[in-house]
N, CA, C and O atoms as a GROMACS GRO file, in nm:
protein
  216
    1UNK      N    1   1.059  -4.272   4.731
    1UNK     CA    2   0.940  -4.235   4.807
    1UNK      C    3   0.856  -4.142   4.718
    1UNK      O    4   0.903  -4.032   4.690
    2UNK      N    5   0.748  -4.175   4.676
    2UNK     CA    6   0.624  -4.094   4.671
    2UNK      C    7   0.649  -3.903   4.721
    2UNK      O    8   0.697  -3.853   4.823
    3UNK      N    9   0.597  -3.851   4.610
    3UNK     CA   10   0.554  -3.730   4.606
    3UNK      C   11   0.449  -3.726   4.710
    3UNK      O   12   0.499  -3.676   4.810
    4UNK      N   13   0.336  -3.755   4.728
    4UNK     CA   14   0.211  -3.755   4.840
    4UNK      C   15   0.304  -3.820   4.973
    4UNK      O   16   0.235  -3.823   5.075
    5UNK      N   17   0.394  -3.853   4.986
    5UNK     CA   18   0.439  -3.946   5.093
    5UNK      C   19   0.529  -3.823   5.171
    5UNK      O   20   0.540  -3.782   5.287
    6UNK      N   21   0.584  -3.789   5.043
    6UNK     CA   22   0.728  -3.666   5.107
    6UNK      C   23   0.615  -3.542   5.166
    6UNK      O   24   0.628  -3.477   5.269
    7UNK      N   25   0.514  -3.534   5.076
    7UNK     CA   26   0.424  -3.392   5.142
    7UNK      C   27   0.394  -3.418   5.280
    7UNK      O   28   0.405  -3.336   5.371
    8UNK      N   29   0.349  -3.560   5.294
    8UNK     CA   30   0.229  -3.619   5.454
    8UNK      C   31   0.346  -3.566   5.532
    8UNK      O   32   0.324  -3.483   5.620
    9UNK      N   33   0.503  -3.615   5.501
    9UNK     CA   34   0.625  -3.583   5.594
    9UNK      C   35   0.649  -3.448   5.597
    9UNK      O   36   0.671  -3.411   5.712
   10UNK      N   37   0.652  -3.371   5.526
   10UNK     CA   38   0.686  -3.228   5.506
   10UNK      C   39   0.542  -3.131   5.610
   10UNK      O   40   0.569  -3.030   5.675
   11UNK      N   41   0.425  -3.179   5.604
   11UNK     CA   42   0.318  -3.175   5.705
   11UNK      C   43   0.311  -3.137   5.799
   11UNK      O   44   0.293  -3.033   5.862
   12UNK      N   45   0.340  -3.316   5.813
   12UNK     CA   46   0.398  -3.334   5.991
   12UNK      C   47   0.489  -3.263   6.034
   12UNK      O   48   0.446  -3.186   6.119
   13UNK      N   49   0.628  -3.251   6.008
   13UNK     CA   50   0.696  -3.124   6.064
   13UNK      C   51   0.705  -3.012   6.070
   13UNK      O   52   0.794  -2.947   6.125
   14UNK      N   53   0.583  -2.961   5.994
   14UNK     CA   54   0.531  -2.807   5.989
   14UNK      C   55   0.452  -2.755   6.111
   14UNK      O   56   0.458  -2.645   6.166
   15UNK      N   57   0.366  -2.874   6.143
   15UNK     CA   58   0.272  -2.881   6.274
   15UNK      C   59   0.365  -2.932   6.395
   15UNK      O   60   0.396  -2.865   6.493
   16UNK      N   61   0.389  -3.014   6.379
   16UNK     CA   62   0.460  -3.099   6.489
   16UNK      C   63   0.625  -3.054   6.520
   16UNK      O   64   0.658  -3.071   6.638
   17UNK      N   65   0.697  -3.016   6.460
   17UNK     CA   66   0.787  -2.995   6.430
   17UNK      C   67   0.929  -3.181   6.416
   17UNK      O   68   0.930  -3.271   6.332
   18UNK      N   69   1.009  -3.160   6.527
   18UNK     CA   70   1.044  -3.270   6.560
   18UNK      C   71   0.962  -3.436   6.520
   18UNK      O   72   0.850  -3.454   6.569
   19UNK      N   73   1.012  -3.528   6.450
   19UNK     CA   74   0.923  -3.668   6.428
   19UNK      C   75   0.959  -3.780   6.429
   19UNK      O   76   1.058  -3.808   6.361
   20UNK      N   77   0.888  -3.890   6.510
   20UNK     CA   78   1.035  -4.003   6.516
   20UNK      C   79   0.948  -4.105   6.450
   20UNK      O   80   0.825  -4.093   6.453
   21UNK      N   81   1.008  -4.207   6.389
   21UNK     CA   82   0.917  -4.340   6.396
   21UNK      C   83   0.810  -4.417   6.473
   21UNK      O   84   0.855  -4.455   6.581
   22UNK      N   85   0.682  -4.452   6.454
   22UNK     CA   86   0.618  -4.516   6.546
   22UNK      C   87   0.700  -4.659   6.584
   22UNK      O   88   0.789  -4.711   6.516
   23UNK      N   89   0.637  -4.714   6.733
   23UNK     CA   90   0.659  -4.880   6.740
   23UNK      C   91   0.791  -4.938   6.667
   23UNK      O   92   0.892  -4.869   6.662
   24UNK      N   93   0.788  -5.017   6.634
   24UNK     CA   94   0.948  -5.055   6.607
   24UNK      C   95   1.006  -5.089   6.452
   24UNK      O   96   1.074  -5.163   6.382
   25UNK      N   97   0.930  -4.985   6.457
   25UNK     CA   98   1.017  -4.892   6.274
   25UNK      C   99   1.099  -4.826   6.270
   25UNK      O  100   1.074  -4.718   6.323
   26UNK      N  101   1.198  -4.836   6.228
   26UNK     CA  102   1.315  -4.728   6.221
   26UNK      C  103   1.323  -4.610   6.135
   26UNK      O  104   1.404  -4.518   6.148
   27UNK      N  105   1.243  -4.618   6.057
   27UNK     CA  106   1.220  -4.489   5.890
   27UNK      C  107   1.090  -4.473   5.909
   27UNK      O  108   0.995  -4.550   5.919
   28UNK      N  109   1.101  -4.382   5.912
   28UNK     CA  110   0.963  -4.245   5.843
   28UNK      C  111   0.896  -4.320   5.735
   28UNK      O  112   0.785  -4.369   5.753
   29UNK      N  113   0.968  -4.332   5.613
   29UNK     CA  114   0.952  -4.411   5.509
   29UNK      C  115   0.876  -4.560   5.536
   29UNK      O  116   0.841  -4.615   5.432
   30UNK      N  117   0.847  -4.629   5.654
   30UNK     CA  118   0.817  -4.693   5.724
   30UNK      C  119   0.626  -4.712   5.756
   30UNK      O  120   0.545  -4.805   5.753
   31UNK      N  121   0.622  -4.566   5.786
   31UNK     CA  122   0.505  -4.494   5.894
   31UNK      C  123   0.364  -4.509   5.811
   31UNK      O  124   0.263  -4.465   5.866
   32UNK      N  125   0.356  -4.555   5.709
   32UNK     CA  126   0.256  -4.524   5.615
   32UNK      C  127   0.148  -4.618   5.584
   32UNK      O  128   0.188  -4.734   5.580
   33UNK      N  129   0.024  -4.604   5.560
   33UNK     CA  130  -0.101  -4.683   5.587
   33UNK      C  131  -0.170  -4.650   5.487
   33UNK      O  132  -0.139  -4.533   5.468
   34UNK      N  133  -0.260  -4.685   5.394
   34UNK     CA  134  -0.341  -4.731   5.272
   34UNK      C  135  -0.470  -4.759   5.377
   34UNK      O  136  -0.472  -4.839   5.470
   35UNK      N  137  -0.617  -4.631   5.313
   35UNK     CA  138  -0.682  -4.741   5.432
   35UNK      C  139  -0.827  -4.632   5.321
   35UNK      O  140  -0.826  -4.509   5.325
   36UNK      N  141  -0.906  -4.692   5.258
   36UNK     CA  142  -1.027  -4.624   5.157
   36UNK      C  143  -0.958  -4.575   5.100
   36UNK      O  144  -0.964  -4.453   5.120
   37UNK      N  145  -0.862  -4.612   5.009
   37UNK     CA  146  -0.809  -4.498   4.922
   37UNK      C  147  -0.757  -4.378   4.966
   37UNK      O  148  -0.762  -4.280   4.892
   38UNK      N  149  -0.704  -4.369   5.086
   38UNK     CA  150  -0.653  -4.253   5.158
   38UNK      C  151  -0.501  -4.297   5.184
   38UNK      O  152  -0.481  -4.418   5.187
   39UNK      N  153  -0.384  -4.203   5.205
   39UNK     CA  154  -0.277  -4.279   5.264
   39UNK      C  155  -0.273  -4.182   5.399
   39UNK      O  156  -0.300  -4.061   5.400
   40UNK      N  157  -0.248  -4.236   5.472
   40UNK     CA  158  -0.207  -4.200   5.623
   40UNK      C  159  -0.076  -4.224   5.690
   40UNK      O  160  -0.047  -4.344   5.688
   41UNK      N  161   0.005  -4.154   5.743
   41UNK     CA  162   0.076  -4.159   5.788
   41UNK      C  163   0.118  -4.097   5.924
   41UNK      O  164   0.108  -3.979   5.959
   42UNK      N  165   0.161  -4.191   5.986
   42UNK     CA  166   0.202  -4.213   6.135
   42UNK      C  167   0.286  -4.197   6.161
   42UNK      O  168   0.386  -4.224   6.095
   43UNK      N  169   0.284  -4.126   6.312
   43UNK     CA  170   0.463  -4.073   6.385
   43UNK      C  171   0.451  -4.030   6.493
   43UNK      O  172   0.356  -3.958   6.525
   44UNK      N  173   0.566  -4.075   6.589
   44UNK     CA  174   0.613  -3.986   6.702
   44UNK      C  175   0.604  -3.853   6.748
   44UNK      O  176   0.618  -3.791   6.643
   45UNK      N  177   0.591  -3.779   6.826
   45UNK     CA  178   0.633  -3.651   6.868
   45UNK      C  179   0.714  -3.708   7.020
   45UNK      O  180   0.691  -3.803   7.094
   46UNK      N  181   0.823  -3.595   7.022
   46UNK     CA  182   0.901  -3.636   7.120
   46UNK      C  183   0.878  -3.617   7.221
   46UNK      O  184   0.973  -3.576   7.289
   47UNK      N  185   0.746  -3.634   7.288
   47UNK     CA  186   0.698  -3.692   7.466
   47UNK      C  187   0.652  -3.792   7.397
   47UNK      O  188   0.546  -3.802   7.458
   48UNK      N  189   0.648  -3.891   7.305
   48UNK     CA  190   0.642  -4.029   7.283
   48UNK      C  191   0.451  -4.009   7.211
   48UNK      O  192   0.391  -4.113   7.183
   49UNK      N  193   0.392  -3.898   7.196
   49UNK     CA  194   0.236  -3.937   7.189
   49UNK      C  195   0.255  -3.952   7.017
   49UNK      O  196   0.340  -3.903   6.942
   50UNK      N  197   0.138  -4.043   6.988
   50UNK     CA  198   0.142  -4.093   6.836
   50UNK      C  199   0.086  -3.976   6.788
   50UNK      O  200   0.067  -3.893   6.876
   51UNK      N  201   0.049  -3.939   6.664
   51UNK     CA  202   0.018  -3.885   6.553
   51UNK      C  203  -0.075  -3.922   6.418
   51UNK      O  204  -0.122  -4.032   6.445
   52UNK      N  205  -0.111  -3.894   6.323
   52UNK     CA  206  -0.173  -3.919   6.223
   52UNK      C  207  -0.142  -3.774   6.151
   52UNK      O  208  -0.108  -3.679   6.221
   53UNK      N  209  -0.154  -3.762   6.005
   53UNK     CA  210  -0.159  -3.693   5.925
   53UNK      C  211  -0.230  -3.783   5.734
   53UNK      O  212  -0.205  -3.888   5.675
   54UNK      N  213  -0.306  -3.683   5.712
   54UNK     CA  214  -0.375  -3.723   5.599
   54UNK      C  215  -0.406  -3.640   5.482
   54UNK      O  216  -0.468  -3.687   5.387
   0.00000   0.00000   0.00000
């Protein structure tokens, strides 16, 4: 995994704490989106609401 990939994850659980997979992905490693040259990555919080981080 990506250096920029481990940070988006390291992020998200700074803010969010707790993080699960979106939809029916099983890995974090999973969660990740390419979209203008940006990567984005997507996740759970545990009352089920989605996320973004960039």
């Amino acid at each position: 995994m990506s250096i920029e990939k481990k940070q988006l994850i390291k992020k998200a659980v700074q803010k969010f704490g707790d993080i699960y997979p979106c939809g029916r992905f099983e890995h974090l490693r999973d969660c990740f989106t390419h979209y203008e040259n940006e990567l984005i990555f997507w996740f759970n919080t545990i009352d089920g609401s989605t996320h973004t981080v960039r």
